[in-house]
Every structure is written in C-alpha cells, then in structure tokens.
C-alpha positions in Angstrom: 0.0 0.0 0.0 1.2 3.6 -0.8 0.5 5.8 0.8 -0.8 9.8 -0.7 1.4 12.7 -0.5 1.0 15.0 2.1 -2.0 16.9 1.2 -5.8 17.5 1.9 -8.6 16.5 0.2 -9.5 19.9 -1.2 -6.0 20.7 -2.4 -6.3 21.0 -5.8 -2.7 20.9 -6.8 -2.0 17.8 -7.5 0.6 15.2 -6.1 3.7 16.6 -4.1 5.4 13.4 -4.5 8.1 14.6 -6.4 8.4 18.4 -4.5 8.1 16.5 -1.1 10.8 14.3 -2.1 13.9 16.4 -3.7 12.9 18.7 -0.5 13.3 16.0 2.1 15.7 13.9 0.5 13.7 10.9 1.4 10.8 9.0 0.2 7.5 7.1 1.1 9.0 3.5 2.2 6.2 1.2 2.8 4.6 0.3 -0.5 5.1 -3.7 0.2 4.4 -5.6 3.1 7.2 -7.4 4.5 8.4 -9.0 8.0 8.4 -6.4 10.8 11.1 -8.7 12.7 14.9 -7.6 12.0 17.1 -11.3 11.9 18.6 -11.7 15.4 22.1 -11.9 13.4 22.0 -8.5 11.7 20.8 -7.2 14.9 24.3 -5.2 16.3 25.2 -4.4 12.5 22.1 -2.7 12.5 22.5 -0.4 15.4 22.9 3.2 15.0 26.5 3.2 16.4 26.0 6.9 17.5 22.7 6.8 19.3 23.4 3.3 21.0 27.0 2.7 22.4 27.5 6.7 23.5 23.9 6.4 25.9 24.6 3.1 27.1 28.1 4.8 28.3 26.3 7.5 29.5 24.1 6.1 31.6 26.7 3.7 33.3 29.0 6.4 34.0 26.2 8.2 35.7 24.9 5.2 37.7 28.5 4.6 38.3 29.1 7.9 39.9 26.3 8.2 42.0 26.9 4.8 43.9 30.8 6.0 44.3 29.4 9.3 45.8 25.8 10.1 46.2 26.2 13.3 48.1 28.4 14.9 45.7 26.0 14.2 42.7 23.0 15.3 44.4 24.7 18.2 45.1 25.9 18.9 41.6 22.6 18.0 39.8 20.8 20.4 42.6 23.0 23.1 41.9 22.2 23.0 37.7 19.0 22.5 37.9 18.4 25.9 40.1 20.8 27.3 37.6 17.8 25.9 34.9 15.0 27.4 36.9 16.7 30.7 37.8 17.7 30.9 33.5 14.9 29.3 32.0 11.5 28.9 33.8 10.4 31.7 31.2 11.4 29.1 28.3 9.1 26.5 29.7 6.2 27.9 30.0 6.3 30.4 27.3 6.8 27.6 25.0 4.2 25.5 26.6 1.5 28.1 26.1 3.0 28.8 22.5 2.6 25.2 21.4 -1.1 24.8 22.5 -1.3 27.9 20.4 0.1 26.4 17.6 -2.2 22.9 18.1 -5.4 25.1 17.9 -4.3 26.8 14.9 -2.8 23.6 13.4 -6.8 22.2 13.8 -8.3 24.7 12.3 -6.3 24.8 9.2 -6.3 23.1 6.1 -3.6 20.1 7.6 -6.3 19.3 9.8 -8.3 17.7 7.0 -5.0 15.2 6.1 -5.1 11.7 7.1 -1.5 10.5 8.8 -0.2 8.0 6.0 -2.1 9.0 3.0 -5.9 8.7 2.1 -5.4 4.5 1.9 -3.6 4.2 5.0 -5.2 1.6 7.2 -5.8 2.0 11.0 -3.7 0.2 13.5 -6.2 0.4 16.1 -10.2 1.0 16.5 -10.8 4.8 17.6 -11.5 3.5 21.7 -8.1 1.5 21.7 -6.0 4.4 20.1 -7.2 6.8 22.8 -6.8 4.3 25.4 -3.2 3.3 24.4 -2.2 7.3 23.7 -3.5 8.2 27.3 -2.2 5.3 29.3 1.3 5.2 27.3 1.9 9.3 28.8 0.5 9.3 32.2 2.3 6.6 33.2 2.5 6.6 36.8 2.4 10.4 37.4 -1.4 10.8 37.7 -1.2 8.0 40.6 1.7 9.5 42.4 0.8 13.1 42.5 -3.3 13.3 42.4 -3.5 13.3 46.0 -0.1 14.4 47.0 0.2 18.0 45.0 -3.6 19.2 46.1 -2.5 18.9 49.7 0.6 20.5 49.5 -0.6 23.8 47.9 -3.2 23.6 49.9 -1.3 23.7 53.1 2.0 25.7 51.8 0.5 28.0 49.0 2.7 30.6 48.0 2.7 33.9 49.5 2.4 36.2 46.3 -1.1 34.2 45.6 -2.7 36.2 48.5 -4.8 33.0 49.7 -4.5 31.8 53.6 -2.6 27.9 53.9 -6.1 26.1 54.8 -8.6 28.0 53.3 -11.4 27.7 50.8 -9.4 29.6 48.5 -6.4 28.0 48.7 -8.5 24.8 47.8 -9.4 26.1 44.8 -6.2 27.5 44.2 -4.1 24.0 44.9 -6.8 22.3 42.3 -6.9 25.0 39.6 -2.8 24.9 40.5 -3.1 20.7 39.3 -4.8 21.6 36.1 -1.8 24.4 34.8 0.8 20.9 35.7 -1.4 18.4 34.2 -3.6 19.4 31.8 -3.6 21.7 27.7 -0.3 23.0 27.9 1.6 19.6 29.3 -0.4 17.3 26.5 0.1 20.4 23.9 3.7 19.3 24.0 3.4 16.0 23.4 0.6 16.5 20.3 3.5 19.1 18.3 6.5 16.5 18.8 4.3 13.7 18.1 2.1 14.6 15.2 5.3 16.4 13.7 6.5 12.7 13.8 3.9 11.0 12.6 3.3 13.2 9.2 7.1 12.8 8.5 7.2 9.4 9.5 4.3 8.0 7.5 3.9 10.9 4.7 7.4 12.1 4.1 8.9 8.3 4.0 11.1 9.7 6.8 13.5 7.7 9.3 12.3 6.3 12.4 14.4 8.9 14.3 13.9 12.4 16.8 16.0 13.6 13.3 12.6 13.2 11.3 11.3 16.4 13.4 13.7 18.5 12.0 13.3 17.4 8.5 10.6 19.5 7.1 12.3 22.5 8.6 16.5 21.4 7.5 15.6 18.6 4.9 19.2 17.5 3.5 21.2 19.9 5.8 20.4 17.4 9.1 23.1 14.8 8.6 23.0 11.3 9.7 25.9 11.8 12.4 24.1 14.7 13.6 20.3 13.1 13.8 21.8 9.8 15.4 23.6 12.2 17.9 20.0 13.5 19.1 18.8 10.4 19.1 21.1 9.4 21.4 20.6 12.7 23.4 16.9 11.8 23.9 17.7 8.0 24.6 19.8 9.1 27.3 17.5 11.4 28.9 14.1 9.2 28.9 15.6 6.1 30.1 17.0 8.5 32.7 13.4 9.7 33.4 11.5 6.1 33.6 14.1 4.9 35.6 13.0 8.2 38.0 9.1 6.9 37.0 9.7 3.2 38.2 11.6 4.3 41.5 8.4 6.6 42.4 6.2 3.3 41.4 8.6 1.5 43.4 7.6 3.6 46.6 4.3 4.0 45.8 3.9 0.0 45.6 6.2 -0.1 48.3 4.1 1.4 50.9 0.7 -0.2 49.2 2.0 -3.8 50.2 3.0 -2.4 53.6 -0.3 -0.9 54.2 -2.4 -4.4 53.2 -0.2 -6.8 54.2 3.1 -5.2 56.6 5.5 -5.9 54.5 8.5 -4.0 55.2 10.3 -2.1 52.7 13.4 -3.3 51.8 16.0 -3.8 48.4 14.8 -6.7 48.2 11.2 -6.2 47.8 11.6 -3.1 45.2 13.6 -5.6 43.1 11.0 -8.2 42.8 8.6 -5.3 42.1 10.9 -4.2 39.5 11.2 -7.3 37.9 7.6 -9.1 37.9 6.9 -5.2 36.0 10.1 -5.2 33.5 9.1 -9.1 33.2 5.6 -8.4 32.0 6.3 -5.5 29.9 8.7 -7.1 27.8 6.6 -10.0 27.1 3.9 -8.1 26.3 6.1 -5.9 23.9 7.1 -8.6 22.5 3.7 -9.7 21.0 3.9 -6.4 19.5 1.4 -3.4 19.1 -1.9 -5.1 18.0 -1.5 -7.4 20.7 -0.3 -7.0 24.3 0.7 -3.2 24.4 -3.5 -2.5 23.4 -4.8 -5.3 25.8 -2.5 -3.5 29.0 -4.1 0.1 27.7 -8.2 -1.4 27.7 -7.3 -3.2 31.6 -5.4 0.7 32.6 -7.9 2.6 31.3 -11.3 0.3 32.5 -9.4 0.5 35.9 -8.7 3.9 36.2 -12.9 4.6 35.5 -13.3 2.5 38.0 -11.7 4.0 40.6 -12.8 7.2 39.8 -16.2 6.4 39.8 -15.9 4.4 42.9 -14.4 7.6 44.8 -17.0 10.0 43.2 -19.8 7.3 44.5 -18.7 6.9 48.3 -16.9 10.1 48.9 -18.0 13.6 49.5 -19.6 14.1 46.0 -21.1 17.3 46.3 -18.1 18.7 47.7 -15.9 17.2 44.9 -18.3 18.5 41.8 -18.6 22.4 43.8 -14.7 22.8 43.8 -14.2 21.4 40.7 -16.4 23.8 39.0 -14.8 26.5 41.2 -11.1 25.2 40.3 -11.9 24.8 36.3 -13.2 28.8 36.2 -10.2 30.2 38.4 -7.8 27.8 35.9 -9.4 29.0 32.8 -9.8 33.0 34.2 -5.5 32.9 35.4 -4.9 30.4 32.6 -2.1 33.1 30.9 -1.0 35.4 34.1 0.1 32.0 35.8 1.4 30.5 32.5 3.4 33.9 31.6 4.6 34.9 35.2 2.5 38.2 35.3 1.6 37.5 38.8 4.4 36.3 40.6 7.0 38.9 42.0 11.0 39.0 40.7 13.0 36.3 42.8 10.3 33.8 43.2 11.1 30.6 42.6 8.0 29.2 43.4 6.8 28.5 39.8 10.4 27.4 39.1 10.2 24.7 41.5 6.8 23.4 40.8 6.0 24.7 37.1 8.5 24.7 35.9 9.8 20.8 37.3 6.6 19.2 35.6 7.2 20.9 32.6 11.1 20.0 32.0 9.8 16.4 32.6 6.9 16.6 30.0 9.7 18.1 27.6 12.3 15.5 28.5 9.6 12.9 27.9 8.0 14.1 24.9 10.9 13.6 22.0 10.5 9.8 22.5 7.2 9.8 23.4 6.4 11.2 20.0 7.8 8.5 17.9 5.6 5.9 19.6 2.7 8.0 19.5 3.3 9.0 16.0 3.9 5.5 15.2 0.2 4.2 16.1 -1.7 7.4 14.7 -1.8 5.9 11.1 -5.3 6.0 9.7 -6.2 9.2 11.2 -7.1 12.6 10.1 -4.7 15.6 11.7 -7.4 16.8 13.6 -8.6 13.9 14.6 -5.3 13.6 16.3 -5.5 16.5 18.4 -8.6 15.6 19.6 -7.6 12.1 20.6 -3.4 13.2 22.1 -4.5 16.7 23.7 -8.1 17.4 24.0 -9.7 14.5 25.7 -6.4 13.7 27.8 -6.9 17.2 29.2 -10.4 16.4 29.9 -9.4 13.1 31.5 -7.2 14.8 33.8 -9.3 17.0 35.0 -11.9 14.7 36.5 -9.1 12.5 37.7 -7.2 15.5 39.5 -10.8 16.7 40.7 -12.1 13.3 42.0 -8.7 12.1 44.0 -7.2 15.4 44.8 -11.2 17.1 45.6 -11.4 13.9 47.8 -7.8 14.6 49.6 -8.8 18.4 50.4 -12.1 17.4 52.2 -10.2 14.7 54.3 -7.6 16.9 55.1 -9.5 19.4 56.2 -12.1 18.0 58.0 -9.4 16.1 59.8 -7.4 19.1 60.6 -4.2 18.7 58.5 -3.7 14.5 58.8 -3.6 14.2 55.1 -0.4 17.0 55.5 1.1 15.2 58.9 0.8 11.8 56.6 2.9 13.9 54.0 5.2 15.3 56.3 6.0 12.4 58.6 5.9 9.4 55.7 6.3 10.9 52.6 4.3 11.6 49.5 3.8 8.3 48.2 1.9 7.3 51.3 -0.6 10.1 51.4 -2.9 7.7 49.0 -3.1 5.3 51.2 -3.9 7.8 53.9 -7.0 9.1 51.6 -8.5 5.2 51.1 -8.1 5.0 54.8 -11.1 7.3 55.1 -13.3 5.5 52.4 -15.5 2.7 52.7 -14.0 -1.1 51.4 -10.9 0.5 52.4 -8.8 -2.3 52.0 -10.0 -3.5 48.7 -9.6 -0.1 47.5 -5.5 0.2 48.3 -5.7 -3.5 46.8 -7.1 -2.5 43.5 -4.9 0.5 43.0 -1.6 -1.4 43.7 -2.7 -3.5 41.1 -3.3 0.0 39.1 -0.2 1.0 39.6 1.3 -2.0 38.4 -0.5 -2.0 35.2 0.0 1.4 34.8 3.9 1.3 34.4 3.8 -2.0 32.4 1.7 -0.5 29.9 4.4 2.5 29.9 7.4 0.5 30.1 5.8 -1.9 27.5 5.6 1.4 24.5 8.7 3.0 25.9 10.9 -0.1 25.3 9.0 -0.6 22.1 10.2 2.8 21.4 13.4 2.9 22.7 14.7 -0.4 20.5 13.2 1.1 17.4 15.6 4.3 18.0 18.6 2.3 18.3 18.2 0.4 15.3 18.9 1.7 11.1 16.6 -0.8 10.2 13.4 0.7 11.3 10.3 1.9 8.6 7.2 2.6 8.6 6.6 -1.0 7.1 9.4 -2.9 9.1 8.1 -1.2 13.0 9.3 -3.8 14.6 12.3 -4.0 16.8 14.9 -7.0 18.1 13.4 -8.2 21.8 17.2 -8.4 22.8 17.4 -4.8 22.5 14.4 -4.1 24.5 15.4 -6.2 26.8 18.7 -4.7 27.4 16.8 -1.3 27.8 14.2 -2.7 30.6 16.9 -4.2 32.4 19.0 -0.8 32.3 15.9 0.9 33.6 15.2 -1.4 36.0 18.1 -1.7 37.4 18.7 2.4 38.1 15.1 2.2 39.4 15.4 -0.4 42.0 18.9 1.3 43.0 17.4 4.9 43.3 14.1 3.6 45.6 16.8 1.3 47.3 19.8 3.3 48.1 20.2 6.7 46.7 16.4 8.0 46.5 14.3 9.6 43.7 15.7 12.9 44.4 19.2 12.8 42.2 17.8 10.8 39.9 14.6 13.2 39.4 16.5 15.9 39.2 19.0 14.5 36.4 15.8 13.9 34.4 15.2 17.3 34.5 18.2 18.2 33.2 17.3 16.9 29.9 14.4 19.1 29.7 16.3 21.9 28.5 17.5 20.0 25.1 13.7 18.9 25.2 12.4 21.9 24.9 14.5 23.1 22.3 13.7 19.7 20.3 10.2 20.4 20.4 9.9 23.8 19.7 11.8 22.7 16.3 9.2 20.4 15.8 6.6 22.8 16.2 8.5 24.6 13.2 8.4 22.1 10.8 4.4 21.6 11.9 4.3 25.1 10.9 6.5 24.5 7.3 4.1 21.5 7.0 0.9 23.6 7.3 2.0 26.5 5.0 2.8 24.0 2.7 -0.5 23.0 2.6 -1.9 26.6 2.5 
C-alpha cells in the first residue's frame, strides 16, 4: 500500500510526491508488506553506532558515579537544575503556552483535514483502543503519584504572592486549579506538536524512524546522519534516565501499598521483585507487538482507572468534589495566561520554578520519545482527529481524575485538621494515597485494586517505551518494518530497571529526578523545532 502525499482533500494541486521528495531527501518507504522482525544476526550491524554505544556509556557512568558518591552528585545536579529554573523557567512555560497555540491553529487549518499516511492508510487500532493506548502510554504513573499528594501540598504551603491563607477555601481552589496548569492543555500540547510532527514525516514524508525526522521539514538534507543519530542518542539518554526516575516513584508507591495491606516491610529486596515481575511483564507483552499486548495492557489501565474514579465519586463527598471542581476549572481557565506567563508572581520567586516549571522540564524530557511511539500508532487518522484524541480528551481526562482524587484529599484533610499534610510530612508523599482510602469505605480493597493500578500502569508504559526505545537504536526501522529485536528491549528494561530499584533502594528519587530534568532543556528546544516544521508542514498545505 502507498501511501498519498502530504496533502488535503481539497487541495487541488496535485501530487507533491516529487516536490516532497527532492525537499526531504527521502521518500514514502512502505509500499510492500514485508516482516516487521529484524534477523537476530544483523541485529548489532544494524544499530545506529551513534545513538546506542555513547547512551549506554552515558548512563553507566552516571549510575557509576552516583553509587561512588551520592552526596556529591545530588549536590551537583541540585546546583544545575536551580541554575535551569533561575535561567529558563520563562522558556518553559512560554513555549508551553505557544505550542497549544500552535495545536489550535494547526486544527483549524487546512492540515487538519490530512489523514497520517495517506488517504489509503489503514488504521492500526479501532478509535477506543488508540485513545486508550495514547492516554495510558503518557500518564504513566504520574497521575497516581501526584493526584493526591500535589492538592495537599498547595493547599497547606500555598505561595505567598497568591494572596490565599494555607487552609482556606481559597487555597482549595487554588491547589486544584494549581493541578490543572501541571497536568492538563499545555503539558499534552507538548506531546501532540512532537508527536504529530512525527507522525506526518514518518508515514507521509517516508522519513526515518528517528527524533531527526522532526527536523526534516524544517532542515531537509542539511540534518546529517551523524548529527540526527547524535539527538537520538541525546533523547535516549534522557528518557531512560526519566522512567528509571518513574519506576523508583512506582517502586515507593507499591512499596508502601503492600506495607499498608499486608506489613510488608520495605526493603531492596522487595523493590527488586517489584521491579522485575513489572520489566518481566512489559517485555513480554512488547514482544507480541502493538496489535497485541501493548492494546490489551491500555483497555485493563484505562477500564481500571474509570473505576476507581467512579468508585471515589460514588462513596466520597460528591457534592463537595463537583462544587470545587467547578470553582477550580473557572479560576484555571480565568488565570490560565497570568500563571502561564509569570504576570503574577513577583522577581525572585522561585515558586513556579520549583513546581511549574519541574513538571514541565519532565513533559519536555519525555516528549521527544514519546512522540515516535505515539506517532507510530496514529496511522489512519485525520490531523485533527489527532488533536482531539493526544491533547483534547487527555486534558479532559485529567481533570476529573485531578478533581475526584485530589477534591477527595482536600475534604479529608480538612475535615481532619491537617492529617492528610502530617501523613505527608512524617511518611512521605507516596503514602498520602493510602492515607486518603483510609477514610473511604472497602478501604482495604480499594488500596488492593490501586496497587494492582499502579502495576499496570507502568507496564503499559514501560511496554511502548521499550518498544520505542529499540526502534531508536536500530537503522533498520520503517514505517513498514516497526518492529524491533526483543534483545534490545530487553537490554533497555533491564537498564531501567536496574537504576530504578537502585534509586528507591539506596540513593532515593531525588538525584535521579533531578538528572531527568536536566534533559528538559535540550527537550524543549527539540520540540519547539518540531513545532516549526508543523508550521513548514501547514504553509505547505496553504
């Protein structure tokens, strides 16, 4: 099957083929079927030399470092990443704010009318199991770690420029409407540019399976291969940096789930055998490739995440929950660009920095990987269709989810007189959730059910993360050969496993965390490219 050109149904200019091609220097490449496996013996000839061996270095020396002398390198990545906040925060969330711009006017021009792989291209999955695998393959575990955790601690330590009283009905609807600037629009409006970017140069443009492909439209010939493997390598680096960071907050979270049911201590030894029953199951399911086990993990996250929202909408303060969600979505929408653009907060505050600005370097770290497996599964649909599926009802998702959990949190917490905050202050956020269930009816079936969610959760991540990953380090990836060498992934998901289970063991999330944000800054700059070849794309198209 070939796919069309790049071009809408009512362009009336006939086929680019030709002008797409001498200004990409590539070409549509998958007009025949053929295996999508690459032969287990060409598998190291096929690696791209430059993105592979250099990360896999990389990450060793780092890990190697840190166990040598934790102190120093907490010290050192705490000192850069102020440097980052103090330097850049206005980066961040300018260019957050400019790419949801830039989705909104991407959907209503004419590119919103083109179908990702031409007019013929067939759908890789039904439209309930694309949205399901798109949303569960981003949030990850960060909607389970934070939804109760960040409410509370706005709530009780709001920032003084805000003007709101720790503990008071306006700080509640400041901590929620706080949630919805870190999770919602502008954090999936990154991911939709880098990933749709992709996904047209990927499937349309015939281009390489690559982070390079998001600079074609904009560079064409001038991006080398050196040069595109090198930021391939740059983003492999920095996202198997940040799931490891992921899986050690899973780690704890699952960690103080199985001491709450059952008393079982946390130890090493238990966050290993966490880490490996989830690396275990990912890889087998990545390994029976997309149509298969990555969609089935996506259906069980996202029927289980429904289910504990509704559950927690059913037997907790409802009327509560719906009044300061309303509240919290006007205030969000009303301050949407004075909190996005700094207009409010005074000169030397770092509060934004620290909290803004954090989630955002990790969306942006995230994002240039993120996009290829995104892009990858979009085939079939329409441009707009797209933005509707990766930032639209995402957004929507998280705002029920951030209103039901972290609505439910504020109640208890205040009714209770701060034990959601001592909980926070004396054990740690990861045991705040736990806290929160204690209040609810079924208690103990309720922590049992979202252990298991947050199990499934980071499978189904790890699972299109590895599937990703392995496709980067290989030459021999097209759009009609997807597939990539189980050895590699496996390599991969041991790698992350391994800095996981040795950051929630020994060295804690903190240095690892912050190292992850580090790579937020090339991130940002990666996208933003993206988001000009989009543009080059849709004038194209004009």
């Amino acid at each position: 099957m070939e796919p069309a050109p790049v071009a809408g149904p009512a362009n009336s200019r006939g086929s680019r083929r030709g002008s797409w091609r001498r200004w990409t220097g590539s070409r549509p490449s998958w007009r025949n079927k053929r295996s999508s496996r690459i032969p287990y013996r060409s598998v190291f000839s096929s690696l791209k030399p430059i993105t592979f061996w250099p990360a896999l270095a990389g990450i060793l020396l780092v890990l190697a470092v840190t166990a040598a002398d934790e102190q120093r390198f907490i010290a050192i990545a705490t000192a850069v990443n102020a440097a980052i906040i103090d330097h850049f925060s206005v980066l961040f969330l300018y260019s957050a704010v400019l790419l949801l711009g830039l989705c909104v006017y991407i959907f209503c021009s004419p590119l919103g009318n083109v179908r990702i792989g031409g007019e013929r291209a067939d759908r890789i999955y039904s439209p309930f199991r694309w949205f399901a695998v798109s949303l569960t393959t981003v949030v990850a575990m960060g909607i389970l770690f934070w939804a109760v955790a960040e409410p509370v601690v706005h709530f009780r330590e709001p920032p003084g420029f805000s003007g709101v009283e720790p503990g008071s009905d306006a700080a509640m609807v400041f901590s929620l409407s706080t949630v919805f600037v870190h999770w919602t629009l502008a954090p999936y409006a990154i991911y939709t540019v880098a990933a749709l970017t992709f996904a047209l140069a990927f499937y349309n443009l015939g281009c390489e399976f690559s982070v390079g492909s998001l600079f074609r439209p904009l560079l064409g010939r001038r991006l080398g291969e050196p040069t595109a493997e090198a930021i391939d390598g740059l983003v492999l680096f920095a996202v198997v940096v940040g799931m490891s960071a992921v899986l050690s907050a899973g780690l704890l979270l699952i960690g103080d789930g199985l001491l709450y049911l059952f008393a079982l201590p946390k130890s090493s030894g238990v966050y290993a055998a966490i880490a490996g029953f989830i690396v275990t199951v990912a890889l087998l399911s990545a390994a029976s490739g997309l149509r298969q086990g990555i969609q089935l993990f996506a259906r069980i996250n996202t029927f289980v995440f429904v289910l504990l929202l509704f559950y927690l909408l059913l037997v907790g303060p409802t009327a509560f929950v719906v009044r300061l969600g309303a509240l919290s979505l006007f205030d969000f929408l009303v301050d949407f660009f004075p909190r996005q653009l700094l207009l409010n907060e005074p000169q030397g505050s770092r509060w934004s920095g620290w909290w803004t600005t954090a989630f955002y370097a990790s969306w942006f770290a995230w994002a240039p990987l993120s996009c290829l497996f995104l892009g990858k599964i979009a085939r079939g649909y329409t441009v707009r269709q797209f933005i509707l599926v990766n930032l639209v009802l995402p957004s929507l998702f998280g705002m029920l989810w951030f209103t039901v959990f972290g609505g439910a949190a504020l109640y208890y917490d205040s009714v209770g007189e701060g034990g959601m905050f001592a909980v926070y202050r004396d054990e740690g956020l990861a045991a705040m959730t736990y806290q929160l269930f204690g209040y609810l009816p079924g208690s103990r079936v309720l922590s049992v059910f979202f252990v298991f969610a947050c199990f499934i959760s980071f499978i189904t991540a790890t699972d299109s993360n590895t599937d990703a990953i392995g496709g980067l380090c290989m030459k021999a990836v097209t759009a009609e050969r997807m597939g990539s060498p189980f050895v590699i992934k496996l390599l991969w998901a041991a790698v992350i496993g391994v800095i996981g289970w040795c950051s929630a063991s020994y060295l804690g999330a903190d240095g690892i965390k912050m190292l992850a944000n580090l790579a937020g800054l090339p991130g940002v700059l990666i996208v933003l490219a993206s988001g000009a070849s989009l543009l080059v794309l849709a004038r194209k198209l004009a």
